[in-house]
ZAGU-442582 format. One record per residue: residue number from 1; residue in three letters; chain; x, y, z of N, C-alpha, C, O in turn. Coordinates in nm, 3 decimals, padded with zeros to 5 digits. Example, Ala and Ser with C-alpha at 12.3 -4.5 7.8 and 13.67 -1.06 7.14 Angstrom:
REM residues 2
ATOM   num   residuo   cadena       n.x       n.y       n.z      ca.x      ca.y      ca.z       c.x       c.y       c.z       o.x       o.y       o.z
ATOM     1       Ala        A    01.319   -00.569    00.780    01.230   -00.450    00.780    01.320   -00.330    00.780    01.424   -00.332    00.846
ATOM     2       Ser        A    01.285   -00.225    00.708    01.367   -00.106    00.714    01.290    00.003    00.787    01.341    00.114    00.804
REM end
This chain:
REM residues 106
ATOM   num   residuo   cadena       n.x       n.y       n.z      ca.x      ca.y      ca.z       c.x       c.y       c.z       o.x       o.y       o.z
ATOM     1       Unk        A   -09.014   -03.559    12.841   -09.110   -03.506    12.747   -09.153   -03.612    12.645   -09.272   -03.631    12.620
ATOM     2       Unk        A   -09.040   -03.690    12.579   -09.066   -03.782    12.489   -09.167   -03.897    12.554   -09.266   -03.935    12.492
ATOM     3       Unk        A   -09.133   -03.946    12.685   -09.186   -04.066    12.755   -09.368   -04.024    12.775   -09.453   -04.111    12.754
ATOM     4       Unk        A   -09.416   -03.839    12.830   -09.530   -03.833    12.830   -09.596   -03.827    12.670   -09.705   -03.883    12.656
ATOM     5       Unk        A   -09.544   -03.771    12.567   -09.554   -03.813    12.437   -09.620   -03.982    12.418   -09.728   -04.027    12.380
ATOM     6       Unk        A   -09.506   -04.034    12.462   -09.561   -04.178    12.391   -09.698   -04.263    12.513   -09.794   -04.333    12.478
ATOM     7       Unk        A   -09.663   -04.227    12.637   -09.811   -04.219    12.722   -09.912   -04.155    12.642   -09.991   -04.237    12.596
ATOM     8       Unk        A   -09.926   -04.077    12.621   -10.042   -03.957    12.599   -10.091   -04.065    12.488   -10.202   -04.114    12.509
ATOM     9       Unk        A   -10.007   -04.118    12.345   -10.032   -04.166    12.256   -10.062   -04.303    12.284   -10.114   -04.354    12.184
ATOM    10       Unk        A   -10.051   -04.387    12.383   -10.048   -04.467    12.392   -10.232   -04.498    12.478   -10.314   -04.588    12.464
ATOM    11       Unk        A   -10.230   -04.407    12.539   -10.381   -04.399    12.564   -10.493   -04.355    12.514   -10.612   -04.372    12.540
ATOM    12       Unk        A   -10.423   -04.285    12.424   -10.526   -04.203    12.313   -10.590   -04.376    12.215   -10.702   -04.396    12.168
ATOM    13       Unk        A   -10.479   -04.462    12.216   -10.490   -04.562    12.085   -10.605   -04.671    12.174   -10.684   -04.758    12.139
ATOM    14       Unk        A   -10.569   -04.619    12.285   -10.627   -04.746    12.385   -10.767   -04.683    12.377   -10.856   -04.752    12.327
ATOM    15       Unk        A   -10.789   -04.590    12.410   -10.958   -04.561    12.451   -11.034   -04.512    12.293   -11.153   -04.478    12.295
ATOM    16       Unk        A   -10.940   -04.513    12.135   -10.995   -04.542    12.017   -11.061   -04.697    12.014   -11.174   -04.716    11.968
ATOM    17       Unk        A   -10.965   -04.824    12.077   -11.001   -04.912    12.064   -11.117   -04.929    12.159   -11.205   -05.013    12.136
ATOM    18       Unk        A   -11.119   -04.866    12.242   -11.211   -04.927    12.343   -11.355   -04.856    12.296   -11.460   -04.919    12.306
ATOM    19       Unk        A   -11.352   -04.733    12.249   -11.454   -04.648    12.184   -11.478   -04.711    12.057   -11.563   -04.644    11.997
ATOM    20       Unk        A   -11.440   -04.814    11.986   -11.464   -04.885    11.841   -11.509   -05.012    11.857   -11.591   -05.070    11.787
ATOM    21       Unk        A   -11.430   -05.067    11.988   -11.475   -05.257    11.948   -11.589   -05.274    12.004   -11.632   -05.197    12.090
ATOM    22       Unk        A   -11.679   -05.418    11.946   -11.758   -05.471    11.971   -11.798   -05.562    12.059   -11.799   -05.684    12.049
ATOM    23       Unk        A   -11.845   -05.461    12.182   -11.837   -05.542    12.312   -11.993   -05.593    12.350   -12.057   -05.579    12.454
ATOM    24       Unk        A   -12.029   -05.662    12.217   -12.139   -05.769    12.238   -12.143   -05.875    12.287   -12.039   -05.933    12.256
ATOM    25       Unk        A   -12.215   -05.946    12.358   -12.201   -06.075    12.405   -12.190   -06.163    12.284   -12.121   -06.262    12.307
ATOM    26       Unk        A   -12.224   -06.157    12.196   -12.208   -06.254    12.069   -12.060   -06.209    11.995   -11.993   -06.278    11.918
ATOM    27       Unk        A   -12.036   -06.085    12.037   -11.842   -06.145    11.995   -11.822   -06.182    12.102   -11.791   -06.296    12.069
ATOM    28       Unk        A   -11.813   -06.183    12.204   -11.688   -06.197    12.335   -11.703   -06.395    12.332   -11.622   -06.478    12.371
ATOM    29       Unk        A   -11.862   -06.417    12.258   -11.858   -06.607    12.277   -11.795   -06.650    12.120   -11.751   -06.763    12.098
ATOM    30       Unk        A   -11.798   -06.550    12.027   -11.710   -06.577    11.930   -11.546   -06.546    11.942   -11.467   -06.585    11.856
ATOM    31       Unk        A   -11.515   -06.489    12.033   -11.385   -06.428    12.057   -11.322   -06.534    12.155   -11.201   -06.556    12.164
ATOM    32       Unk        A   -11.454   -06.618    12.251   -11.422   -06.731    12.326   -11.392   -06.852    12.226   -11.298   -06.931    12.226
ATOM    33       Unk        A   -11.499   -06.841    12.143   -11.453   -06.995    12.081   -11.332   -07.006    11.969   -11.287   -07.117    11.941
ATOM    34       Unk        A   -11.286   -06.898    11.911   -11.175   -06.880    11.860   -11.076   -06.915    11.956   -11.018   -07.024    11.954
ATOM    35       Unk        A   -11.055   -06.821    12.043   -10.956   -06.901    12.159   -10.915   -07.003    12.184   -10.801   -07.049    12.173
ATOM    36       Unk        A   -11.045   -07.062    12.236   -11.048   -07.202    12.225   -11.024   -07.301    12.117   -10.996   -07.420    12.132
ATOM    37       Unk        A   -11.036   -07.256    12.038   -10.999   -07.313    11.871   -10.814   -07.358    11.872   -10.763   -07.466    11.844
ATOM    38       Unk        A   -10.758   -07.254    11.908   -10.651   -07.199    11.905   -10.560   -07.213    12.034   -10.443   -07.181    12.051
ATOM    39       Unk        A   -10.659   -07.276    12.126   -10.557   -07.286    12.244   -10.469   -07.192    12.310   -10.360   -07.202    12.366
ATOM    40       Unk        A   -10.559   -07.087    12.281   -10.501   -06.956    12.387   -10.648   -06.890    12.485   -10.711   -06.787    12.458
ATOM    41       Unk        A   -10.672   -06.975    12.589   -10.742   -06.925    12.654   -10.750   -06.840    12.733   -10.629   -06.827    12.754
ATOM    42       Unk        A   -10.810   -06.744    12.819   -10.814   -06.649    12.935   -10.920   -06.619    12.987   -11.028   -06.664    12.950
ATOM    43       Unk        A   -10.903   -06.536    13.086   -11.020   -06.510    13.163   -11.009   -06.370    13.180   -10.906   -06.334    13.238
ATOM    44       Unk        A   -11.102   -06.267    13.141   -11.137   -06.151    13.126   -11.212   -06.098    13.245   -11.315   -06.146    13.292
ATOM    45       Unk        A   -11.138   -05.980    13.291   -11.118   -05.902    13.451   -11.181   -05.752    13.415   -11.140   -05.665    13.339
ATOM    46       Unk        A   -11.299   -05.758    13.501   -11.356   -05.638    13.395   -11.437   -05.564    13.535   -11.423   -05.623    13.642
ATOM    47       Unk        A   -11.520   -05.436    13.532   -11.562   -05.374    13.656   -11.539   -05.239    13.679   -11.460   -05.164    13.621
ATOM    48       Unk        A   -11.637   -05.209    13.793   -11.653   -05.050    13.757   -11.572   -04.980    13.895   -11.467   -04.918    13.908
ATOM    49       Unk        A   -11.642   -05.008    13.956   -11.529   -04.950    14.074   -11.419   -05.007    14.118   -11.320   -04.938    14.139
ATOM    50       Unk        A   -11.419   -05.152    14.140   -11.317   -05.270    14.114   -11.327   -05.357    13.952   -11.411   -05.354    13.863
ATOM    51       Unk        A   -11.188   -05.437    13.969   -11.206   -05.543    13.869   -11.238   -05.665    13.946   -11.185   -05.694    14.053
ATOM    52       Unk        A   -11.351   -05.751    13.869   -11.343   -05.866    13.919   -11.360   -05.980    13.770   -11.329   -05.937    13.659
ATOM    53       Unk        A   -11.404   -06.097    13.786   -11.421   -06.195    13.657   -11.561   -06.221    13.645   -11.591   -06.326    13.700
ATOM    54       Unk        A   -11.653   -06.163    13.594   -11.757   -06.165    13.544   -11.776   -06.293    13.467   -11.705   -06.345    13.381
ATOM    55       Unk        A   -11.919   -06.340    13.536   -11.921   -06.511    13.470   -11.845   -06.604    13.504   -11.818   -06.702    13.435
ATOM    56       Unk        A   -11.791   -06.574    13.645   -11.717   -06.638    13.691   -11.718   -06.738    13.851   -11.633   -06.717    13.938
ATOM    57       Unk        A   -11.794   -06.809    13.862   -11.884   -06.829    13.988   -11.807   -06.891    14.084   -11.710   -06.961    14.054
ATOM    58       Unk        A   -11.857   -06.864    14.235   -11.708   -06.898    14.288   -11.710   -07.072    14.328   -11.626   -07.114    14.407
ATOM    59       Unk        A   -11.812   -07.165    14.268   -11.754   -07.325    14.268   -11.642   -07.337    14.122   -11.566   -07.433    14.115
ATOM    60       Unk        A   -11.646   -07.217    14.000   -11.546   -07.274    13.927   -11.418   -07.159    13.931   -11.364   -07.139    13.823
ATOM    61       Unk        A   -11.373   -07.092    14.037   -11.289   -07.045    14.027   -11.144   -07.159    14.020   -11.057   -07.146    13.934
ATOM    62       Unk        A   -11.139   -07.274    14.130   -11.086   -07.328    14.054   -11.024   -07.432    13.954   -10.918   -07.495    13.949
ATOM    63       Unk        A   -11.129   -07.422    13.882   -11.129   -07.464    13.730   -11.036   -07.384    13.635   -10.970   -07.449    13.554
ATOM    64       Unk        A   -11.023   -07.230    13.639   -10.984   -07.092    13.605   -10.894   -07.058    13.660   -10.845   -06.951    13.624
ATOM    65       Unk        A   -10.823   -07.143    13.789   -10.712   -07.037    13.891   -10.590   -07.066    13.743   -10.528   -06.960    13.730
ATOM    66       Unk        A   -10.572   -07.104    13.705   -10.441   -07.103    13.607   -10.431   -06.994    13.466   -10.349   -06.936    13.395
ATOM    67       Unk        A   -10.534   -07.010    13.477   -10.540   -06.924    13.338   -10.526   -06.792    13.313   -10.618   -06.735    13.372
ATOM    68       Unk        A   -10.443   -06.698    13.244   -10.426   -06.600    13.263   -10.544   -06.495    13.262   -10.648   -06.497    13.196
ATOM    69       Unk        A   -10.496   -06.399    13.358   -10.639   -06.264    13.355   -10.573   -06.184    13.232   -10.462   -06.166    13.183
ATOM    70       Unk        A   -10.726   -06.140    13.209   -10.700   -06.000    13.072   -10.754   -05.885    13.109   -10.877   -05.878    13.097
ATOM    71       Unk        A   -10.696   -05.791    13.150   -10.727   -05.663    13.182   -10.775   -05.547    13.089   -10.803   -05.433    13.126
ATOM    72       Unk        A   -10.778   -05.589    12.980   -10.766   -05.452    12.855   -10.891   -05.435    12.865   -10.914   -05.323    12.818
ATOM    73       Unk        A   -10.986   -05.484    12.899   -11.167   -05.408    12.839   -11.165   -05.242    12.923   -11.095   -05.196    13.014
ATOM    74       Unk        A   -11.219   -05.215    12.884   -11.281   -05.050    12.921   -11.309   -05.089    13.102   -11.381   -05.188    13.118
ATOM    75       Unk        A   -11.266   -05.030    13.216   -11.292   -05.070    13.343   -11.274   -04.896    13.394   -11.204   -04.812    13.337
ATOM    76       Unk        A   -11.371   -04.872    13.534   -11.371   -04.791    13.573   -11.509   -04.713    13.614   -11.570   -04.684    13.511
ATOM    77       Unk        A   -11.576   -04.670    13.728   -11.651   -04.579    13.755   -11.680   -04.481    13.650   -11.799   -04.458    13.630
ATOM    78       Unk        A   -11.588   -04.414    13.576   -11.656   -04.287    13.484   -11.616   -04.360    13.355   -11.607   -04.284    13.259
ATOM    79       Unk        A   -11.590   -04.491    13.329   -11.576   -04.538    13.189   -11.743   -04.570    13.130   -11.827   -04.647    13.177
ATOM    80       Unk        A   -11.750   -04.495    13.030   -11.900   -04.520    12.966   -11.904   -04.614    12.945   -12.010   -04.666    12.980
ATOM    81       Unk        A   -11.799   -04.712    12.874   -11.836   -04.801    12.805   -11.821   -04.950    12.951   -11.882   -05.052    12.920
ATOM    82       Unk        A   -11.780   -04.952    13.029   -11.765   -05.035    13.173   -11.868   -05.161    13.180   -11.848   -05.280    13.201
ATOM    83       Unk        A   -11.986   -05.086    13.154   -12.110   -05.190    13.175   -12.086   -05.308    13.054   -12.086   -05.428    13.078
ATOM    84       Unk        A   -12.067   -05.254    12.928   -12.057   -05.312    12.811   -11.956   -05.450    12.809   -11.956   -05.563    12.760
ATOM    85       Unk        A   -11.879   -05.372    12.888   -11.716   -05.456    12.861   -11.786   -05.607    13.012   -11.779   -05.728    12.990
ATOM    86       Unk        A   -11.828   -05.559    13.113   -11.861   -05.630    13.205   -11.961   -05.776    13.170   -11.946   -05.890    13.213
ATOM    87       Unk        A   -12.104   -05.698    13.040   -12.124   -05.823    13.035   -12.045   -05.893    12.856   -12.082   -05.985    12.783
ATOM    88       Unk        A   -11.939   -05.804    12.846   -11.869   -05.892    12.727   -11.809   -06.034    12.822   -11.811   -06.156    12.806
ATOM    89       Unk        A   -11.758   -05.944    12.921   -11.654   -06.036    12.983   -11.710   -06.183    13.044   -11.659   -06.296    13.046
ATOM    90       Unk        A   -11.831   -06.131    13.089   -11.895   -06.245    13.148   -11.959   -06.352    13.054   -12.006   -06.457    13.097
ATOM    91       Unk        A   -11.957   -06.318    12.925   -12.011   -06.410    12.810   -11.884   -06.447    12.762   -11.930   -06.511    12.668
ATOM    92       Unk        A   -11.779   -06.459    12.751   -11.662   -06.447    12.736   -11.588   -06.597    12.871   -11.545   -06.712    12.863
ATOM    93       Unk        A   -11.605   -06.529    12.940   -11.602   -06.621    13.035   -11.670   -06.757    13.059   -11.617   -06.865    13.082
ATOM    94       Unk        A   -11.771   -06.733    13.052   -11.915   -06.792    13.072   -11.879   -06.910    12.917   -11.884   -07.032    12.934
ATOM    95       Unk        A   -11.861   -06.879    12.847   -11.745   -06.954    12.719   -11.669   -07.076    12.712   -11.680   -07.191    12.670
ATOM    96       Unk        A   -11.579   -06.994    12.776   -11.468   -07.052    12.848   -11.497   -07.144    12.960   -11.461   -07.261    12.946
ATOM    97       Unk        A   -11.545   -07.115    13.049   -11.547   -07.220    13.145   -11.696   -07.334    13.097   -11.692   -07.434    13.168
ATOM    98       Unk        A   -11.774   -07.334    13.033   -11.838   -07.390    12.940   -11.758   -07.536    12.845   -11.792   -07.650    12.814
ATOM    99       Unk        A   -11.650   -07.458    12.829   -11.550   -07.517    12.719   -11.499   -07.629    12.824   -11.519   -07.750    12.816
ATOM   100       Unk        A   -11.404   -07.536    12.958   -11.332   -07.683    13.028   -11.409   -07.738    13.134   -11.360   -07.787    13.235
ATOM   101       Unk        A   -11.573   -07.725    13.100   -11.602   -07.823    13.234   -11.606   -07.962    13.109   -11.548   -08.070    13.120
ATOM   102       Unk        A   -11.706   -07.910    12.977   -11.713   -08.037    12.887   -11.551   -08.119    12.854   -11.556   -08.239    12.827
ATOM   103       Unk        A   -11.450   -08.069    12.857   -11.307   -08.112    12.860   -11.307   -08.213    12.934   -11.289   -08.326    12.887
ATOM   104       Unk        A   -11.327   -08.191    13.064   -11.338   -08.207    13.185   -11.378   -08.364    13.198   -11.303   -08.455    13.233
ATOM   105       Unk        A   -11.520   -08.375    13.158   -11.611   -08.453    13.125   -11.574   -08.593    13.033   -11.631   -08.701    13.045
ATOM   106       Unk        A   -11.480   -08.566    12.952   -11.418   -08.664    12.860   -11.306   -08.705    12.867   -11.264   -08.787    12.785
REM end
């Protein structure tokens, strides 16, 4: 009883956040370049019937095979917010791999 308690609550907090944040393309490249600031990069796994990596093209997958996936955006067929999170992710991405081709380069 206690364990569906803290489920129940634990998804309730999840789909507040997902129903509140700002899944603009102009945070997800501010949310990229912080990252990058900070040296905690990732790659954001996002999608409606599947997950896949949005902004993620397949000559730089691997550029990206190391880096950890992030699963938390809103994903799913009946998730309203899905589309949103898809092109966060891909600006987000699109960021990021932006960031280590110029790395790359020097």
């Amino acid at each position: 009883m206690i364990l569906r308690l803290l489920l129940l609550l634990m998804l309730s907090v999840m789909s507040l956040f997902a129903a509140t944040a700002d899944l603009s393309p102009d945070a997800a490249r501010a949310e990229a370049r912080r990252g990058i600031s900070a040296g905690h990069i990732k790659i954001y796994v996002a999608g409606t019937e599947y997950g896949y990596e949005p902004g993620v093209e397949k000559h730089d997958r691997t550029l990206v095979s190391k880096l950890p996936r992030d699963r938390s955006l809103p994903m799913g067929c009946t998730v309203p917010r899905a589309s949103e999170a898809i092109d966060y992710a891909g600006a987000y991405n699109r960021e990021i791999i932006r960031s280590l081709r110029s790395a790359k380069r020097h």
